[in-house]
HTML snippet that shows the backbone in 3Dmol.js (N, CA, C, O; Angstrom):
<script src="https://3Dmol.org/build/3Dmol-min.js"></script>
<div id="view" style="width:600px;height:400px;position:relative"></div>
<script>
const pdb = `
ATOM      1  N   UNK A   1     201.841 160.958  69.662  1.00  0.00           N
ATOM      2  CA  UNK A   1     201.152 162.083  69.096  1.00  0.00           C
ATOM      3  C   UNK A   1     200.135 162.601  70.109  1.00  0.00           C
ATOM      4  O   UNK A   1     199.517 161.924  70.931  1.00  0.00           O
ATOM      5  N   UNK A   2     200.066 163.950  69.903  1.00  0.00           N
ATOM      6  CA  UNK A   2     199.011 164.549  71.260  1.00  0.00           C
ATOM      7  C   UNK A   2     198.118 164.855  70.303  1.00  0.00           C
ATOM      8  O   UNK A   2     198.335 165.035  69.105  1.00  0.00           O
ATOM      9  N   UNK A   3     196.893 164.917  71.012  1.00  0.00           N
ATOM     10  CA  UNK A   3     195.527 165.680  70.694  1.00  0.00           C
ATOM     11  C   UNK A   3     195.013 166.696  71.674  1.00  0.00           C
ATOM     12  O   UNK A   3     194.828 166.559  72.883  1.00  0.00           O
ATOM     13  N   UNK A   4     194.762 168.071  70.668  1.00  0.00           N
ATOM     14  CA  UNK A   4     194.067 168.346  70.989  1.00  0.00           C
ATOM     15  C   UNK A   4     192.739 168.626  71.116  1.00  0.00           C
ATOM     16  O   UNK A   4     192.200 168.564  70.011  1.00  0.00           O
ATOM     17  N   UNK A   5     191.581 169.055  72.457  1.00  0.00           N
ATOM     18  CA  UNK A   5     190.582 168.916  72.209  1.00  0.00           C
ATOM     19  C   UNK A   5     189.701 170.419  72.570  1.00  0.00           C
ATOM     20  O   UNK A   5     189.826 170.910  73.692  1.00  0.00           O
ATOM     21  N   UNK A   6     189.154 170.829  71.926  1.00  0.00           N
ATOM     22  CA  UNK A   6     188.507 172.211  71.665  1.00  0.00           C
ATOM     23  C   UNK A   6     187.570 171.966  72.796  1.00  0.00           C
ATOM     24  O   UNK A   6     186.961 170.908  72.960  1.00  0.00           O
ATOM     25  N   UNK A   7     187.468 173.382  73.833  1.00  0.00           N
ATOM     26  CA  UNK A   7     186.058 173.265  75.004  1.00  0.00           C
ATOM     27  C   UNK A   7     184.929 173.214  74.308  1.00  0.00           C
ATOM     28  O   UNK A   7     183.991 172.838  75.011  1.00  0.00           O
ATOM     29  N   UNK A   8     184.567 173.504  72.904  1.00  0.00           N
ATOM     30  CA  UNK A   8     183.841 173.860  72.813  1.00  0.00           C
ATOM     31  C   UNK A   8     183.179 172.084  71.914  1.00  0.00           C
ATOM     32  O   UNK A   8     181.994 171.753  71.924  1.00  0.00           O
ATOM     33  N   UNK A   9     184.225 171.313  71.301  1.00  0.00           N
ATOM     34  CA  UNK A   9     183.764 169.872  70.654  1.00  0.00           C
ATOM     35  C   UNK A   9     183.823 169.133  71.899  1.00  0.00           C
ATOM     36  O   UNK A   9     183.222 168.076  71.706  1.00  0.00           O
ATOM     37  N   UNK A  10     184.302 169.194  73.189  1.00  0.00           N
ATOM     38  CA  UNK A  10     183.899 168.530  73.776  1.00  0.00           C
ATOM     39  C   UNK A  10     182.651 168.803  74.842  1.00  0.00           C
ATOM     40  O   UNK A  10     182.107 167.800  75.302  1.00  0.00           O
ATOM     41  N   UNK A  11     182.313 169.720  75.132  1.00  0.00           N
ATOM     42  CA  UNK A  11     180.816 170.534  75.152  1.00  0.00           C
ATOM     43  C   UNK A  11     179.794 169.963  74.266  1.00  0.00           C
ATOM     44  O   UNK A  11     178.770 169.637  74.866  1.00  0.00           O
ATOM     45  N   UNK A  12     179.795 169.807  73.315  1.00  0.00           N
ATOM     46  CA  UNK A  12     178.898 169.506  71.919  1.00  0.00           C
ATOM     47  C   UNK A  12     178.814 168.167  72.558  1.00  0.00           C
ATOM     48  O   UNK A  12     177.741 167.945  73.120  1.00  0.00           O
ATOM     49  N   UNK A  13     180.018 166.901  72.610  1.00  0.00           N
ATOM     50  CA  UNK A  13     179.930 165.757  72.984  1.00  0.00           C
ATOM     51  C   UNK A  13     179.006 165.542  73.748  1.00  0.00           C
ATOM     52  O   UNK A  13     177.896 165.088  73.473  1.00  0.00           O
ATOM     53  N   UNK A  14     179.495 165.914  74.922  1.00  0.00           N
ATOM     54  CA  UNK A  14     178.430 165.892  76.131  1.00  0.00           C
ATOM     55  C   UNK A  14     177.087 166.308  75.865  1.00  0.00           C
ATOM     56  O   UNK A  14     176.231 165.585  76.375  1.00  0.00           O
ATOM     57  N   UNK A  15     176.695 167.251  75.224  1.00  0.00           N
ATOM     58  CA  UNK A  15     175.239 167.474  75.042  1.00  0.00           C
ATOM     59  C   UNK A  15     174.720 166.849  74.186  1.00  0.00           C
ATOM     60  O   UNK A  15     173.498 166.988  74.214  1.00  0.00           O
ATOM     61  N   UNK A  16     175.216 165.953  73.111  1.00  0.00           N
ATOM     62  CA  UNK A  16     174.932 164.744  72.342  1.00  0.00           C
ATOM     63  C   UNK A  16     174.576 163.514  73.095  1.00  0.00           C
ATOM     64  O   UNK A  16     173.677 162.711  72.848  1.00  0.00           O
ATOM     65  N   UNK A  17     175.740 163.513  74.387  1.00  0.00           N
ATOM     66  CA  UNK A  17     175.711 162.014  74.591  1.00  0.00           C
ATOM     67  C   UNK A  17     174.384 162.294  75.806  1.00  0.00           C
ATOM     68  O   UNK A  17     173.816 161.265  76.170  1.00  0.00           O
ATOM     69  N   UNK A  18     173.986 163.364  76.304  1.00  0.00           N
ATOM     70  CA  UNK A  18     173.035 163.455  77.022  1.00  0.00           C
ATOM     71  C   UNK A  18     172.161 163.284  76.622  1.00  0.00           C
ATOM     72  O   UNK A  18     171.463 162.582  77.354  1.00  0.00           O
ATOM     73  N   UNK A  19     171.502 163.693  75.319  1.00  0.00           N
ATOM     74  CA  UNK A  19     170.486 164.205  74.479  1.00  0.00           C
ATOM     75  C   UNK A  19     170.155 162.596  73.790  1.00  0.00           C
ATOM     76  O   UNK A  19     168.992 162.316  74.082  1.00  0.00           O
ATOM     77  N   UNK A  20     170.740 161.581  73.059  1.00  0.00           N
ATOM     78  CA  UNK A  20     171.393 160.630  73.301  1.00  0.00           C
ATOM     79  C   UNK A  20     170.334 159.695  74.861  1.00  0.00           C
ATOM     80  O   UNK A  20     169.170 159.322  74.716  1.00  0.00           O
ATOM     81  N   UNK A  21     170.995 159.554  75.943  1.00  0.00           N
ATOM     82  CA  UNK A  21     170.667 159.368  77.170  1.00  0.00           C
ATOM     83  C   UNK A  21     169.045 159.185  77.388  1.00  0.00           C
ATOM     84  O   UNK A  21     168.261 158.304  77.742  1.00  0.00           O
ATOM     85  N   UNK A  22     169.021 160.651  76.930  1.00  0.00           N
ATOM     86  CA  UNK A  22     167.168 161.518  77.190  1.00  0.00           C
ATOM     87  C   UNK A  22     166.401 160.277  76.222  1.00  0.00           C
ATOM     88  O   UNK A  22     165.464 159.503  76.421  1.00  0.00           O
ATOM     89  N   UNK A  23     167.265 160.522  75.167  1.00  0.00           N
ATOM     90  CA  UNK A  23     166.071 159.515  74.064  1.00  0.00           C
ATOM     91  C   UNK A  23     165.896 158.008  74.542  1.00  0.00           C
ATOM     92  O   UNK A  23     164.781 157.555  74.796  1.00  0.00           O
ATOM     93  N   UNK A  24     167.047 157.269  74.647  1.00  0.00           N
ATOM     94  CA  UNK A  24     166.948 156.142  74.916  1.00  0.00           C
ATOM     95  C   UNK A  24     165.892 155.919  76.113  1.00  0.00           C
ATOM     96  O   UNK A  24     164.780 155.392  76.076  1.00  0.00           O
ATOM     97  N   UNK A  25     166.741 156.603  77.400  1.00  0.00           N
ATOM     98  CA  UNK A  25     165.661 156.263  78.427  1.00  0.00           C
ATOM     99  C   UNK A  25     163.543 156.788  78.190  1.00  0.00           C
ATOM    100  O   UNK A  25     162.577 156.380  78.835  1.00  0.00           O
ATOM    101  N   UNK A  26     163.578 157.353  77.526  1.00  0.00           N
ATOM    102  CA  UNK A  26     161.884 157.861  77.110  1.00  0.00           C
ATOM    103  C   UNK A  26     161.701 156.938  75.751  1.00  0.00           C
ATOM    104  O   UNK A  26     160.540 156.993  75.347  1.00  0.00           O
ATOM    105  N   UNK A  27     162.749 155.925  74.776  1.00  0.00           N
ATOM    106  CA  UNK A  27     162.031 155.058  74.406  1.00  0.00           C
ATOM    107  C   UNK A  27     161.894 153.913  75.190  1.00  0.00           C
ATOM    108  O   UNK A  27     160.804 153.346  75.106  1.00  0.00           O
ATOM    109  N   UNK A  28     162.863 153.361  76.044  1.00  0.00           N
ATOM    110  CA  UNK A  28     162.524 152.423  77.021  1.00  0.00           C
ATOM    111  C   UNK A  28     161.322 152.633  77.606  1.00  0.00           C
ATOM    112  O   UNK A  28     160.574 151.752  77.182  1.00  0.00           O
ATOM    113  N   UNK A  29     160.719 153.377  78.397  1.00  0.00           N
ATOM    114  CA  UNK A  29     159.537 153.914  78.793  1.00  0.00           C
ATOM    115  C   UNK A  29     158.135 153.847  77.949  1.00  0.00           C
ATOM    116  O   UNK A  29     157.111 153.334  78.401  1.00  0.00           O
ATOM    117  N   UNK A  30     158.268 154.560  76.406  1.00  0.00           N
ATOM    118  CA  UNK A  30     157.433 154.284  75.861  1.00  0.00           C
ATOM    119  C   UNK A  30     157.197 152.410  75.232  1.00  0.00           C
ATOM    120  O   UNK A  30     156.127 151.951  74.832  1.00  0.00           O
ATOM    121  N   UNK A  31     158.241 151.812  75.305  1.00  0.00           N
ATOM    122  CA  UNK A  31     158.104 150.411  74.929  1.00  0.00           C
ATOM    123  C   UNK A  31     157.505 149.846  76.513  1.00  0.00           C
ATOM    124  O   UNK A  31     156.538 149.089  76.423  1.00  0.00           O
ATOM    125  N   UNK A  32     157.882 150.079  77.598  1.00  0.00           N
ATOM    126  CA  UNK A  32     157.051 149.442  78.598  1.00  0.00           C
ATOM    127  C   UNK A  32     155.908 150.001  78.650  1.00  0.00           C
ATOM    128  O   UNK A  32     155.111 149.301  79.275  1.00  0.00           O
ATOM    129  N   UNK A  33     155.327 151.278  78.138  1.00  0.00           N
ATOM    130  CA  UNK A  33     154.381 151.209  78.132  1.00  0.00           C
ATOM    131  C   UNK A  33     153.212 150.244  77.485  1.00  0.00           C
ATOM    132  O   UNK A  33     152.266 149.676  78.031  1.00  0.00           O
ATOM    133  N   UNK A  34     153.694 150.282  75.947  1.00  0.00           N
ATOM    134  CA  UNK A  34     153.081 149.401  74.632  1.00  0.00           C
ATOM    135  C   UNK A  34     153.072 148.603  75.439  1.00  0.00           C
ATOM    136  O   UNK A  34     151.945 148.470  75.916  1.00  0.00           O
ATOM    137  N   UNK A  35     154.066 147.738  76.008  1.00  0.00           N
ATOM    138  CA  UNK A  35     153.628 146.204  76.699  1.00  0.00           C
ATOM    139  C   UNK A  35     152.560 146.530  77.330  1.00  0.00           C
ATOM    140  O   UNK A  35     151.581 145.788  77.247  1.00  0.00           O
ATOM    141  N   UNK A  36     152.523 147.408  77.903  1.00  0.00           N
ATOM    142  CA  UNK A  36     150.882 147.205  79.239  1.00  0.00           C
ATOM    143  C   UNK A  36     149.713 147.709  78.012  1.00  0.00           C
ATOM    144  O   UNK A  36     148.643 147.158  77.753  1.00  0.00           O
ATOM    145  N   UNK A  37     150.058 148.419  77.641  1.00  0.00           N
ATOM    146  CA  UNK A  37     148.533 148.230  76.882  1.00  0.00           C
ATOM    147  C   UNK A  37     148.410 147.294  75.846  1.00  0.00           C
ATOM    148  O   UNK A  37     147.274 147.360  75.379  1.00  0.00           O
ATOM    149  N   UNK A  38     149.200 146.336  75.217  1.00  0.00           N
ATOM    150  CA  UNK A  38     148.948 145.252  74.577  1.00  0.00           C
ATOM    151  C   UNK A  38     148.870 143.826  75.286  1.00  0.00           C
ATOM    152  O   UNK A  38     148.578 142.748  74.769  1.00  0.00           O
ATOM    153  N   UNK A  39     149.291 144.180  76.932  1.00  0.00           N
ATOM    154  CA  UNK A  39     148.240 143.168  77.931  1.00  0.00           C
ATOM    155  C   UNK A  39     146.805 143.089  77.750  1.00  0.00           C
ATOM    156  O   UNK A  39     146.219 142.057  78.076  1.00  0.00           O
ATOM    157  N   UNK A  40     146.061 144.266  77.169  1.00  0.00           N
ATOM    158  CA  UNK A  40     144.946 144.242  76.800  1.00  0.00           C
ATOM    159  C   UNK A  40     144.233 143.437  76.073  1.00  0.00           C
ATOM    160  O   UNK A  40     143.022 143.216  76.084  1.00  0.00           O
ATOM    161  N   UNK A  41     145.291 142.907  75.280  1.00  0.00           N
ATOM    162  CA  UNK A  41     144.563 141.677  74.255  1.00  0.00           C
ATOM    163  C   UNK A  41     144.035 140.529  75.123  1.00  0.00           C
ATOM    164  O   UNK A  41     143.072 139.821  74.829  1.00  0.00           O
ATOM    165  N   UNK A  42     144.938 140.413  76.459  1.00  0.00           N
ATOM    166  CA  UNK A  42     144.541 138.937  77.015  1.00  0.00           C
ATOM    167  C   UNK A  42     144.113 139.211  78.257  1.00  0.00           C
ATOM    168  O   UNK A  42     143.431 138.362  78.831  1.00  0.00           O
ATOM    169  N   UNK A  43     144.416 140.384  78.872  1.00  0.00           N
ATOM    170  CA  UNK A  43     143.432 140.662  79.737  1.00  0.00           C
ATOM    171  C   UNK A  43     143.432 141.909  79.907  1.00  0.00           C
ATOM    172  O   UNK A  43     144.276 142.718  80.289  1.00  0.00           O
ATOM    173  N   UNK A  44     141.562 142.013  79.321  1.00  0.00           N
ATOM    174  CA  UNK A  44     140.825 143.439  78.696  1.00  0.00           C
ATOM    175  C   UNK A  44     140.513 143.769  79.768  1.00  0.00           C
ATOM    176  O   UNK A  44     140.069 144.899  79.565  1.00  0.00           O
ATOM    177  N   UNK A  45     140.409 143.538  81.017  1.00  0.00           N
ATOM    178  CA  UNK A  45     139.301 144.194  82.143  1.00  0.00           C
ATOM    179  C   UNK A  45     140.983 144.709  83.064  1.00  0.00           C
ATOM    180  O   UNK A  45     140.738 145.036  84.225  1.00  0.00           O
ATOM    181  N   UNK A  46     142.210 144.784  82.768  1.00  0.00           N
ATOM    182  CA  UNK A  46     143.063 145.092  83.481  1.00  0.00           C
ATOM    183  C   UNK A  46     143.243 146.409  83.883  1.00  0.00           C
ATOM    184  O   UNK A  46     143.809 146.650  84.949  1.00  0.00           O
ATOM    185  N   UNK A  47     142.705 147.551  82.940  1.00  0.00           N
ATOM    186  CA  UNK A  47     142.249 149.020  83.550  1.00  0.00           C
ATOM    187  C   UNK A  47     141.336 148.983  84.590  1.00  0.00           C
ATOM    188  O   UNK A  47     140.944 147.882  84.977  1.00  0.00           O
ATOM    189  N   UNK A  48     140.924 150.016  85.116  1.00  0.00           N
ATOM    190  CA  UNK A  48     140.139 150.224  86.220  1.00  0.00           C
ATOM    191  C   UNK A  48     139.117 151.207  85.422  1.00  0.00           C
ATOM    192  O   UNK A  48     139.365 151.958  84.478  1.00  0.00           O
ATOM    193  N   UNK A  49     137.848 150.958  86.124  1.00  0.00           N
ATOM    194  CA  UNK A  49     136.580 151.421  85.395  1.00  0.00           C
ATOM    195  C   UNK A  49     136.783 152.450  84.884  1.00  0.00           C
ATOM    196  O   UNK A  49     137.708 153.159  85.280  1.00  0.00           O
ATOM    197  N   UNK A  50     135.671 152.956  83.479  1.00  0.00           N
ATOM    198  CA  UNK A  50     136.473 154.421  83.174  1.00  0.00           C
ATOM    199  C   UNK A  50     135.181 155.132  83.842  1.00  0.00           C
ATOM    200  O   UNK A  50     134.133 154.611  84.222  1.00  0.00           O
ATOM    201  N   UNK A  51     135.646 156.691  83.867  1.00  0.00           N
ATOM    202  CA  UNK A  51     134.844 157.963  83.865  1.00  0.00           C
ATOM    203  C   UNK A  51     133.188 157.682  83.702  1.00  0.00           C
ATOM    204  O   UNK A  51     132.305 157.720  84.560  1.00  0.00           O
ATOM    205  N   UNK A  52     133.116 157.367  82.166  1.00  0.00           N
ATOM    206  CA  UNK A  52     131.992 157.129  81.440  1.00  0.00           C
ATOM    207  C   UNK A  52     131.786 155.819  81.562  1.00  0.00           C
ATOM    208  O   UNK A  52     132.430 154.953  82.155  1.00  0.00           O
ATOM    209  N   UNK A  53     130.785 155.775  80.911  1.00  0.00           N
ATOM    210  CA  UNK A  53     129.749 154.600  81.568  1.00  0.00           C
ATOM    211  C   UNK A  53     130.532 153.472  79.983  1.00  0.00           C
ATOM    212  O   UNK A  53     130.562 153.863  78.817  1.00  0.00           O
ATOM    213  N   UNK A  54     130.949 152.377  80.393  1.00  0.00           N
ATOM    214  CA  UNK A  54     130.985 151.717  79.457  1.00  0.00           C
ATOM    215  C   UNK A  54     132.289 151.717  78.601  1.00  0.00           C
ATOM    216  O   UNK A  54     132.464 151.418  77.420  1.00  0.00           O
ATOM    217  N   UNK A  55     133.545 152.346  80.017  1.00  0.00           N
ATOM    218  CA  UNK A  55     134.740 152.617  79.347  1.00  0.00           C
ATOM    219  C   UNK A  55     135.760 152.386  80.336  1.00  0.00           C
ATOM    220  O   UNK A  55     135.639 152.780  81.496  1.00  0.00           O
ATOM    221  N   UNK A  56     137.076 151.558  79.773  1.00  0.00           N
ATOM    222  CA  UNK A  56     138.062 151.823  80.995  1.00  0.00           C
ATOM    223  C   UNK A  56     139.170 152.417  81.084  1.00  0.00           C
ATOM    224  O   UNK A  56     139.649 152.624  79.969  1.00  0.00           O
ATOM    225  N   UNK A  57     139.747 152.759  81.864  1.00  0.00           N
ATOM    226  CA  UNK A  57     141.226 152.940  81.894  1.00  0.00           C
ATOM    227  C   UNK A  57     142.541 152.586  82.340  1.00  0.00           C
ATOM    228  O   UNK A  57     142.647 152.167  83.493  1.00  0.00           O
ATOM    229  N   UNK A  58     143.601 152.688  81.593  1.00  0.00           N
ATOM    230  CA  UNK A  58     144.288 151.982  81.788  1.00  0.00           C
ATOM    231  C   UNK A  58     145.887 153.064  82.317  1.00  0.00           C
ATOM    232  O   UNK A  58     146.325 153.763  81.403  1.00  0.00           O
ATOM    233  N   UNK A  59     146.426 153.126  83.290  1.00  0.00           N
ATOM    234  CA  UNK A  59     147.471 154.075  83.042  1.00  0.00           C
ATOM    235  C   UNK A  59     148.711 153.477  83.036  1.00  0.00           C
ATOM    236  O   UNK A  59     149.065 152.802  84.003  1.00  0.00           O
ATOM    237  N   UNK A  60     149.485 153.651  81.984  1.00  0.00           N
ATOM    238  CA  UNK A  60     150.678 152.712  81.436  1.00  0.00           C
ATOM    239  C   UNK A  60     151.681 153.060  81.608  1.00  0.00           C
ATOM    240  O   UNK A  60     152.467 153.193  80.670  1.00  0.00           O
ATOM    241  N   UNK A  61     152.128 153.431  83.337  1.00  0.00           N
ATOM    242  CA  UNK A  61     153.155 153.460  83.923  1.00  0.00           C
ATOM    243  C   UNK A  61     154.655 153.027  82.866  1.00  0.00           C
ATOM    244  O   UNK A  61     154.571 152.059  82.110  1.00  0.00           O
ATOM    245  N   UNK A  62     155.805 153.763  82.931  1.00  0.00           N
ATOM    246  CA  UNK A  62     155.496 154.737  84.035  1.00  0.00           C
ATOM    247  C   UNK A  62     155.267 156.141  83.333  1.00  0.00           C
ATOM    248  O   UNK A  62     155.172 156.995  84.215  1.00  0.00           O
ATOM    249  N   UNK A  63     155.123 156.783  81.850  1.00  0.00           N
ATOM    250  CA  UNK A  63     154.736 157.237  81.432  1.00  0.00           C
ATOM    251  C   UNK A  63     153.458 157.916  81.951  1.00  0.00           C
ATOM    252  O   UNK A  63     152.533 157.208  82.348  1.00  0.00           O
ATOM    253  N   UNK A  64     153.337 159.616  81.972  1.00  0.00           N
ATOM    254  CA  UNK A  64     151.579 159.875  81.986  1.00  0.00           C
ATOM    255  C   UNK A  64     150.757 160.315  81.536  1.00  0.00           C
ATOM    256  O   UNK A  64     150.391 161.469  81.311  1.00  0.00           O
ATOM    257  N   UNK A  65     150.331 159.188  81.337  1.00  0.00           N
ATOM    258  CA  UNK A  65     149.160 159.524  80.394  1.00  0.00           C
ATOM    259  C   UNK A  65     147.867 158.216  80.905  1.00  0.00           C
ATOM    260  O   UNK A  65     148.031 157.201  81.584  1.00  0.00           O
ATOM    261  N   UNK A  66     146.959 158.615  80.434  1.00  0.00           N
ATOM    262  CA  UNK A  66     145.500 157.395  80.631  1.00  0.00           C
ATOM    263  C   UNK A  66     145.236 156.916  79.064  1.00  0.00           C
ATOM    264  O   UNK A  66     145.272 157.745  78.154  1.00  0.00           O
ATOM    265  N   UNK A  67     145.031 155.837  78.877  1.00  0.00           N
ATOM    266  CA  UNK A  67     144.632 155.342  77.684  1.00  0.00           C
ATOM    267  C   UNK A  67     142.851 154.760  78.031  1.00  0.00           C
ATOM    268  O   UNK A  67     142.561 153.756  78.682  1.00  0.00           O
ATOM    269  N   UNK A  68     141.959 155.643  77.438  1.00  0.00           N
ATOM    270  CA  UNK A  68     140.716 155.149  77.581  1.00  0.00           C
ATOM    271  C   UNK A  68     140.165 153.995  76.658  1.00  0.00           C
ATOM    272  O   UNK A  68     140.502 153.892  75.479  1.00  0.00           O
ATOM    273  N   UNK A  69     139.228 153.074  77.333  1.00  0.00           N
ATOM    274  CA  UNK A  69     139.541 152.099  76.229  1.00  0.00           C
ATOM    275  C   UNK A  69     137.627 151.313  76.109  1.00  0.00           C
ATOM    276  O   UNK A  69     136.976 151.628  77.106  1.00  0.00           O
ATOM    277  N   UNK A  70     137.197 150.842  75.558  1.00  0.00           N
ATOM    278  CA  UNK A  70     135.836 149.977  75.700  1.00  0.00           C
ATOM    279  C   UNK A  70     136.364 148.344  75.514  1.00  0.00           C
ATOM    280  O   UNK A  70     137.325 148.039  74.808  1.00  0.00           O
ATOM    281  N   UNK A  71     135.738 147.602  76.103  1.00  0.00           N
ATOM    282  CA  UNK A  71     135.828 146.064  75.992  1.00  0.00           C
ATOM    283  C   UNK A  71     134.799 145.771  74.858  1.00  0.00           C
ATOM    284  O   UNK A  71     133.686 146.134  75.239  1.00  0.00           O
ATOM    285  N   UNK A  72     134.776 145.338  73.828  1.00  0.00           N
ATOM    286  CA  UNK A  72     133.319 144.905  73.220  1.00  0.00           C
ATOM    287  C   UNK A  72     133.683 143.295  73.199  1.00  0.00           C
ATOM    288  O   UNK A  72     134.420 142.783  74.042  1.00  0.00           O
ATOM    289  N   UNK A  73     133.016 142.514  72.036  1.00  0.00           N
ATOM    290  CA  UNK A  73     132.848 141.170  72.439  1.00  0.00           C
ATOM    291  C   UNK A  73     133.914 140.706  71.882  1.00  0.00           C
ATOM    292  O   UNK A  73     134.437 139.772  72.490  1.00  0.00           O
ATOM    293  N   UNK A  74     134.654 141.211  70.466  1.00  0.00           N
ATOM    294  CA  UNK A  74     135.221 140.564  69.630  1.00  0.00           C
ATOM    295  C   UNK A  74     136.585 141.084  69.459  1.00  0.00           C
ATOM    296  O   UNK A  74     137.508 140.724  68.728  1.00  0.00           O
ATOM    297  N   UNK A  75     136.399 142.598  70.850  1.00  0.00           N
ATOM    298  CA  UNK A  75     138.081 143.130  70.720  1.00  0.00           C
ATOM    299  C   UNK A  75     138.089 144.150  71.525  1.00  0.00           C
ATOM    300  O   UNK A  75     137.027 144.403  72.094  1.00  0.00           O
ATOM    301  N   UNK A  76     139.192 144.948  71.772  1.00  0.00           N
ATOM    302  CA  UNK A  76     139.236 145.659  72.637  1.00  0.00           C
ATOM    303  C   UNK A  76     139.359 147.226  71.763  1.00  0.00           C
ATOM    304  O   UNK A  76     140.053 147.329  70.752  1.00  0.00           O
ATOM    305  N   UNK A  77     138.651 148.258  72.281  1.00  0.00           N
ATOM    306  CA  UNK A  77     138.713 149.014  71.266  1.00  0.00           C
ATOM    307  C   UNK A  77     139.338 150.805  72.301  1.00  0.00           C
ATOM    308  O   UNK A  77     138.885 151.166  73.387  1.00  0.00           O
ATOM    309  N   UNK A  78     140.313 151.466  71.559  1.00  0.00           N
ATOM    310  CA  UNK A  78     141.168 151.854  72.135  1.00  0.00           C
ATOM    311  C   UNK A  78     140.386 153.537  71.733  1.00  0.00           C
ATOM    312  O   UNK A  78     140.594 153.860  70.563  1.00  0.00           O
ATOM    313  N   UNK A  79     139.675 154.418  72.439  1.00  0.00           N
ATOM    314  CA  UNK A  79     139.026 155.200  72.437  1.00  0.00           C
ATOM    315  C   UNK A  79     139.419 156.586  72.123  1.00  0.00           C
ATOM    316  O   UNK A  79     138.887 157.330  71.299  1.00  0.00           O
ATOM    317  N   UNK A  80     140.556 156.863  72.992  1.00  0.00           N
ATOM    318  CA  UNK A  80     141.593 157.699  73.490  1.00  0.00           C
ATOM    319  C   UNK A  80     142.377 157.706  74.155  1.00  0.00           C
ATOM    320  O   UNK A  80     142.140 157.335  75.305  1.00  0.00           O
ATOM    321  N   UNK A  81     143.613 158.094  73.825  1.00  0.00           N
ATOM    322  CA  UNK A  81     144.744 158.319  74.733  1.00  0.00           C
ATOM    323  C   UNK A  81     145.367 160.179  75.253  1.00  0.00           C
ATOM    324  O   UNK A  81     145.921 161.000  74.522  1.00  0.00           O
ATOM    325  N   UNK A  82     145.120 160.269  76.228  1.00  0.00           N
ATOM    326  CA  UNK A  82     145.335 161.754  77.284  1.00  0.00           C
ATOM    327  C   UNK A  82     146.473 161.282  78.116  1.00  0.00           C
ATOM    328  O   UNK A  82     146.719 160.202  78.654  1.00  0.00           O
ATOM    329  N   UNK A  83     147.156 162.541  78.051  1.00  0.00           N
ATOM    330  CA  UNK A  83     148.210 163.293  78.733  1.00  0.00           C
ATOM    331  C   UNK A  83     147.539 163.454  80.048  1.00  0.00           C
ATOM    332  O   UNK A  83     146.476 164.067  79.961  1.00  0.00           O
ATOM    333  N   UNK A  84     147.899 163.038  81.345  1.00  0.00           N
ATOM    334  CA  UNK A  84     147.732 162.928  82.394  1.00  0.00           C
ATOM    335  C   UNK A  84     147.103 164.317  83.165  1.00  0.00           C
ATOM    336  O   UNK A  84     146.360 164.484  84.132  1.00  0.00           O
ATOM    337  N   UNK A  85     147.932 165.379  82.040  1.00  0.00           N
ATOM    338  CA  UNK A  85     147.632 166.863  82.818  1.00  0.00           C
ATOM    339  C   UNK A  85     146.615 167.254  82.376  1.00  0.00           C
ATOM    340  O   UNK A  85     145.918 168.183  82.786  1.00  0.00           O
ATOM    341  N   UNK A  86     146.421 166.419  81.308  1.00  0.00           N
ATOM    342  CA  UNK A  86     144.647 167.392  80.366  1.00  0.00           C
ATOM    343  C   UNK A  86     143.629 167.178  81.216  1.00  0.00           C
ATOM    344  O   UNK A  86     143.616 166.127  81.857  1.00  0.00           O
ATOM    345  N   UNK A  87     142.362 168.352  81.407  1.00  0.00           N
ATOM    346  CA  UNK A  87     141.226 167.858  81.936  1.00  0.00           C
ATOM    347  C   UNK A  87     139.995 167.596  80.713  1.00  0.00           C
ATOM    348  O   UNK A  87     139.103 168.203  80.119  1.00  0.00           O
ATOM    349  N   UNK A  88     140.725 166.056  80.817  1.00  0.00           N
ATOM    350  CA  UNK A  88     139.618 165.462  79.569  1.00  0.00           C
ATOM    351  C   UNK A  88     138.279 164.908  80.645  1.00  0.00           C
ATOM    352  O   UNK A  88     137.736 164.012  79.999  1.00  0.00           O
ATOM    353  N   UNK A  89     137.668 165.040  81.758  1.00  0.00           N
ATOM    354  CA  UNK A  89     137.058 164.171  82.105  1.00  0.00           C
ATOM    355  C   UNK A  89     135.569 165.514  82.140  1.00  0.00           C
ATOM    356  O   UNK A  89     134.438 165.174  82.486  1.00  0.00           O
TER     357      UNK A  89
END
`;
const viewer = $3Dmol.createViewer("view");
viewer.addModel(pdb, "pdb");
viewer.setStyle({}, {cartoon: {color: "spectrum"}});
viewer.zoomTo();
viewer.render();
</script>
């Protein structure tokens, strides 16, 4: 038995299985990110000093963005998170 296949359902395919592709690889990304900032629990001083006095940052490759963060005594406290392009400073 033959099949046939329409340019236009197999067009659709492809832009599914791309679209598809796009997602997976940008949740992989966002899950390596979570890992680096939940390194934070065990080691809080792993950002580099922040901006402001009394704040750090952390950038959670390979994603961009900065996650600003404070150390206090009893936890790490997560301030803000910026899009790399914003001028939050």
């Amino acid at each position: 038995m033959q099949t046939r296949q329409h340019t236009s359902d197999v067009k659709s395919v492809k832009v599914r299985f791309r679209y598809l592709e796009r997602a997976n690889a940008l949740s992989f990304q966002w899950d390596r990110a979570y890992q680096r900032i939940r390194l934070l629990k065990t080691s809080p001083n792993l950002g580099r000093p922040g901006y402001r006095s009394g704040t750090r940052e952390l950038a959670p490759t390979p994603l961009p963005y900065v996650v600003v963060y404070a150390v206090k005594a009893e936890a790490v406290q997560i301030l803000h998170i910026y899009h790399g392009a914003q001028d939050w400073r």
